[in-house]
N, C-alpha and C positions, 0 to 999 in steps of 0.2 A: 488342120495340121499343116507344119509349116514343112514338115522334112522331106528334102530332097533324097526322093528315090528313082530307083531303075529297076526293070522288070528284067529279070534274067531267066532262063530254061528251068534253073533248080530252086529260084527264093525271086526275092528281092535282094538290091545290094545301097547300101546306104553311106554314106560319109560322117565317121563320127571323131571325134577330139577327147582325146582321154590323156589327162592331167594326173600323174603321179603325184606319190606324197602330199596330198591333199589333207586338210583336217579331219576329213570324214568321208565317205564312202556316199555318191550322189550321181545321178542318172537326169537328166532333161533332156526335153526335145522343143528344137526351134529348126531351121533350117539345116544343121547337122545335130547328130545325140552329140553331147556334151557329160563328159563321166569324168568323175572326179573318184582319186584311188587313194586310199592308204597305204598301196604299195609300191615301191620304188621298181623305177623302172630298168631294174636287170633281173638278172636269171626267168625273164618271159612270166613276173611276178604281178606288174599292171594291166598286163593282157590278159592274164588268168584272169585279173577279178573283173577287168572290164567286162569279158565275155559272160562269166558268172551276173554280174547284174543286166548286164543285155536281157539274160536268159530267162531272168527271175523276174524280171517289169515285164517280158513278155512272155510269161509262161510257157517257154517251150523247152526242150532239152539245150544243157550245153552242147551238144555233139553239132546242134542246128545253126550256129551262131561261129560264122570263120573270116579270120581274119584275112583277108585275098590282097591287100597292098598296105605297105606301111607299118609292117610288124616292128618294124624298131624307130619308125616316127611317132609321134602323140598326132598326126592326119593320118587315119588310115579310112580303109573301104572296108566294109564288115558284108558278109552275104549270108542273108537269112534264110536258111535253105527250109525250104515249105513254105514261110510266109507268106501271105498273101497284102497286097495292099489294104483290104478291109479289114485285118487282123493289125494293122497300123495305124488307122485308123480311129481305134480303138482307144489309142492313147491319147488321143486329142485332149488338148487342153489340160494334159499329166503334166505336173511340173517337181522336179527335187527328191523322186522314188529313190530309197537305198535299198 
């Protein structure tokens, strides 16, 4: 697995790119996730679903899945609070989950 992470006190925290008004709703992981949204990005409409597919590739609650820098850039920091690197791991080799 390529994604650059960092081990923090409550998760892990990750660098991901999430592209609004997209054609379809799409998750990968290489060096940062990369999410592509059907929603446009105002009223905190492509963060919701970003976070929503964060949540749902990686089984966890949306509550676990927070946006910590770059809520109104498409680069942000996301912190996956309980993760563990081996629950990251997991995803190896996942590629285009909506």
């Amino acid at each position: 697995m390529n994604v650059n992470l960092r081990e923090s006190k409550n998760g892990i925290i990750v660098t991901a790119y999430v592209r609004p008004n997209a054609k379809k709703n799409s998750i990968s992981f290489g060096e940062t996730i990369e999410i592509e949204t059907t929603e446009p990005a105002e009223q905190n409409k492509a963060n919701s679903m970003a976070i929503a597919l964060i949540s749902k590739r990686l089984s966890v609650p949306k509550s676990s899945v927070q946006i910590i820098r770059g809520s109104r850039l498409k680069l942000k920091e996301i912190l996956l609070v309980g993760v563990t690197k081996q629950q990251m791991s997991q995803i190896e080799g996942s590629q285009n989950h909506d």
